[in-house]
N, C-alpha and C positions, 0 to 999 in steps of 0.2 A: 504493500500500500504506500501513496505516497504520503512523505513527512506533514506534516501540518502542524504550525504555530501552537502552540496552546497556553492559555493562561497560568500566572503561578498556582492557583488553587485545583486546575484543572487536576481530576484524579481518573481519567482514563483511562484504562488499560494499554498498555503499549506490549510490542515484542523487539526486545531486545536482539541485536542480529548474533549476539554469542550465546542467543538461547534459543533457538530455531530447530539446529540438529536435534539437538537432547528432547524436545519438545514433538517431532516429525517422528523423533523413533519411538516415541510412545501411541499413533496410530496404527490402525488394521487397514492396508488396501487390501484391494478383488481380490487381486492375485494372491496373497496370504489368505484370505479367506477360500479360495480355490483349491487351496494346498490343504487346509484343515477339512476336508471333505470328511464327512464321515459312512458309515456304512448306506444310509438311507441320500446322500449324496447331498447333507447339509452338514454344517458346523456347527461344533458341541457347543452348549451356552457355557460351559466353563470357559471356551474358548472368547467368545463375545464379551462374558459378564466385566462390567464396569469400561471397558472401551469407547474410543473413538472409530468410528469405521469412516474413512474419507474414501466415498465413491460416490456415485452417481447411483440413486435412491433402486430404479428397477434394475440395473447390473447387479445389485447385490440383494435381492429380497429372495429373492428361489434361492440363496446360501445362508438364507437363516433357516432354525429351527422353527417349527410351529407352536402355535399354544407357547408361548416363552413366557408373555407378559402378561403380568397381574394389573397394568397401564400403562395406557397410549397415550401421549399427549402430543399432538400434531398443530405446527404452526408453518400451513404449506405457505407459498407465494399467494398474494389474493389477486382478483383479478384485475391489477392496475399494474403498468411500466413502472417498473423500479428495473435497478443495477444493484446485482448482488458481487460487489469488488469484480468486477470486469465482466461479468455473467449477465446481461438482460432477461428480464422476463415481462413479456409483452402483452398488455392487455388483448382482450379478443372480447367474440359476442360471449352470452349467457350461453349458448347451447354447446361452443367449443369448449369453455371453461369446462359444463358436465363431462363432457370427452376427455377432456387433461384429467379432472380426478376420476373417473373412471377407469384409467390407464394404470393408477397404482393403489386406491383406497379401497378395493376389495381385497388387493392382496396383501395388504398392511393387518387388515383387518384376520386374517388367516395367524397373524404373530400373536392374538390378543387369546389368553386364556378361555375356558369357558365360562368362570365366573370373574371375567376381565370388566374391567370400565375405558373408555376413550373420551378423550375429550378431543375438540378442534374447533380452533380461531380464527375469526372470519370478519370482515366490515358488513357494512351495509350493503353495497353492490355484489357482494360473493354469497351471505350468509343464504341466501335464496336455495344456492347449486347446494352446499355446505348441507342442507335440509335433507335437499334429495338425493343426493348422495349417501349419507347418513342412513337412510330410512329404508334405504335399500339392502343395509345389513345386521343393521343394528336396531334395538329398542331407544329411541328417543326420552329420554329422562327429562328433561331440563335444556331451556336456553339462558344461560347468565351474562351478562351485560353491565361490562365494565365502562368507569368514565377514564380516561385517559390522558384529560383535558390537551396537552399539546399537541399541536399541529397550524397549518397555515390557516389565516383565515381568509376567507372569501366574499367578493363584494357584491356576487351575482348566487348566492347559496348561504346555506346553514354549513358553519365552521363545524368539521367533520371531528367529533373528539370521545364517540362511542365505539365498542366493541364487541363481537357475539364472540362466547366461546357454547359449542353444542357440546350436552353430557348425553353419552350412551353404554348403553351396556349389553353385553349378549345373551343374557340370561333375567330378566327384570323379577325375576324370583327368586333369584342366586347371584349377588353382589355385594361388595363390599361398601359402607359409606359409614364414616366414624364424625357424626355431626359434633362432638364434644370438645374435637380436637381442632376444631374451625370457628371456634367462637369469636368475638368480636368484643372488644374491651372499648368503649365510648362513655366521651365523660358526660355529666349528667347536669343539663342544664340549669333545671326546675327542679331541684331535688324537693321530694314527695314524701311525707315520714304518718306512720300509722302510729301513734299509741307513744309517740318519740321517736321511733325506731324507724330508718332509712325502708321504707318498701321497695322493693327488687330491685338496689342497687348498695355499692359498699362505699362508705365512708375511710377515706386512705388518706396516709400523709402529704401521697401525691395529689390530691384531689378526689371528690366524687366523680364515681363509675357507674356503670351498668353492664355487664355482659350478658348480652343479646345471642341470639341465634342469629346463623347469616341468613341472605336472602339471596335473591338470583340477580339482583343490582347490587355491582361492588363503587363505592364513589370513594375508596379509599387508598387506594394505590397510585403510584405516579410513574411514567415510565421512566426508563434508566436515563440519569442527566450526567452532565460532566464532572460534579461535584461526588459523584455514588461512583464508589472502587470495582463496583461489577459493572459500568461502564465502556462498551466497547463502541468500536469505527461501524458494526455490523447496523444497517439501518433500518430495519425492527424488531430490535430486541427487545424479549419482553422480560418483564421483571423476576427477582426470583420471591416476591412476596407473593405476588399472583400466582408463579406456579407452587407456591408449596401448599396454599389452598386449595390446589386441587390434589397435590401428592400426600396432602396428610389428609384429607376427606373420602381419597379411592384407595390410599396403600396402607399395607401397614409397614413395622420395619422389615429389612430384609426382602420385602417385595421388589421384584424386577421392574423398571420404569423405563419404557423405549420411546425416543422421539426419530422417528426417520427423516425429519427437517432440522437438525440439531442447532443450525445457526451459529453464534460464540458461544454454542453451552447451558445457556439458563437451565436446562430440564435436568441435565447431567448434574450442574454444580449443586443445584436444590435436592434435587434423591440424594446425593454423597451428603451434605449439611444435615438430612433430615435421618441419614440411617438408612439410605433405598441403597438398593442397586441399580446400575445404569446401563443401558444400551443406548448409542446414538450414533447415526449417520449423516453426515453432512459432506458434498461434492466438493467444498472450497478448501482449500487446506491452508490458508489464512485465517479464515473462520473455523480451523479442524485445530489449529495452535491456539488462538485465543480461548478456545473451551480446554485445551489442555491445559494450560497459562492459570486459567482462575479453578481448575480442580487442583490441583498444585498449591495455590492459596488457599482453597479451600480445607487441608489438610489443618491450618493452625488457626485458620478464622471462618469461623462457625456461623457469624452474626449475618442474619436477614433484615433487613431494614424492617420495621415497622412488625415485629413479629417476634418475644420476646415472654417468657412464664408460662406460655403452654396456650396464648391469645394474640390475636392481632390486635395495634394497633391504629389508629385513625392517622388517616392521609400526611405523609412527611416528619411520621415521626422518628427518630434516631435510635428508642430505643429497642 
């Protein structure tokens, strides 16, 4: 990538060029994976567990194992022109979009356990296909919709600062969802007392609370900025508070978590932080270093922004 200025405060992830080797030889290409064939003419998950795989998403799906993962979490291309570091990917009509995920979403869907969960993130223009697509393999649980607030605004439109991620699961009898461990720590405006006593929230040194159940609107999360150390060049990365909402609501520990759009990382470094294990593939291998880079960090720093006692909490906070 090229050099770019940055501010003193700036805390972005950089790669150093005398940490590039050490960093490349900690990925899986094809060809390694080609090599670990095994009898059934895939690769053992001991072989995958906790890796990076840099290839190109269908080159390497028929060499995974089936049924591997207990969760998906998929953050494809949506259907807008971006540049992923030198890679285009070009908007198209609604019915080609269906055609592109059609091309690898059933057989992604083939990796997901029988009592697996998937999640996948979408806009407004894509969430459409993201549906039907979806429903064509999976049980529909839930659509949750984050506020993200940044992005451009517009003088002929509504400033685009929403998000869908769709929850499904292959079994809606048979799934995992641990709602206790996704609660939501929000201070309490109007605090309300029965008899003296705080009704449904706690009185703390740091202020009055309340810990609520979530809902399927998150307006608490921010996306990654230049000041937040899991900040990368990658241009939509998502954060890793948002993803351990959903890793700590589908998995438990030791569960396997595969993202086949891996990006810089976020899905990988959130399962290693939460106690998952990890499978991810991603085609860039700038973006295959930078998720090595902060699983590496992630070994002595634990901390997720906003996500802290066993509760989330409310929008930008540090602890």
């Amino acid at each position: 990538m090229e050099e770019k200025k940055t501010a003193p405060r700036n805390r972005t992830l950089k790669i150093e060029e005398n940490e590039r080797e050490e960093l490349k030889r900690k990925l899986i290409t094809k060809d390694e994976l080609e090599q670990n064939f095994g009898q059934g003419g895939q690769s053992s998950l001991s072989y995958i567990l906790n890796k990076t795989i840099n290839a190109e998403l269908l080159s390497v799906l028929p060499l995974l194992p089936d049924s591997f993962a207990d969760l998906i979490i998929i953050d494809p291309p949506y259907n807008l022109t971006k540049n992923f570091n030198g890679s285009t990917f070009n908007a198209r009509s609604d019915e080609s979009y269906d055609e592109y995920l059609s091309t690898w979403f059933p057989l992604v869907c083939k990796k997901l356990k029988s009592n697996g969960s998937l999640y996948i993130c979408g806009d407004w223009k894509c969430t459409s296909s993201l549906q039907r697509a979806v429903e064509k393999e999976l049980t529909v649980m839930n659509r949750i919709t984050w506020q993200r607030e940044k992005g451009r605004g517009a003088k002929s439109n509504w400033k685009n600062s929403m998000e869908d991620i769709w929850f499904a699961v292959k079994d809606k009898d048979d799934y995992y969802f641990d709602v206790e461990a996704v609660k939501f720590k929000r201070k309490v405006i109007a605090p309300y007392k029965v008899d003296g006593q705080p009704k449904d929230w706690q009185q703390t040194e740091e202020g009055n609370y309340r810990i609520t159940y979530p809902s399927n609107f998150w307006d608490d999360i921010s996306v990654p900025f230049w000041s937040m150390p899991e900040n990368t060049e990658h241009p939509t990365q998502k954060p890793e508070k948002l993803y351990a909402k959903l890793i700590l609501a589908s998995s438990k520990p030791g569960d396997v978590i595969f993202d086949p759009f891996l990006g810089s990382g976020t899905a990988s470094v959130t399962a290693k932080k939460l106690d998952r294990n990890y499978v991810g593939i991603e085609m860039n291998e700038e973006y295959c270093l930078f998720a090595e880079k902060r699983l590496m960090l992630a070994q002595s720093d634990r901390l997720i922004q906003g996500y802290s006692n066993g509760v989330f909490w409310e929008r930008n906070s540090g602890r």
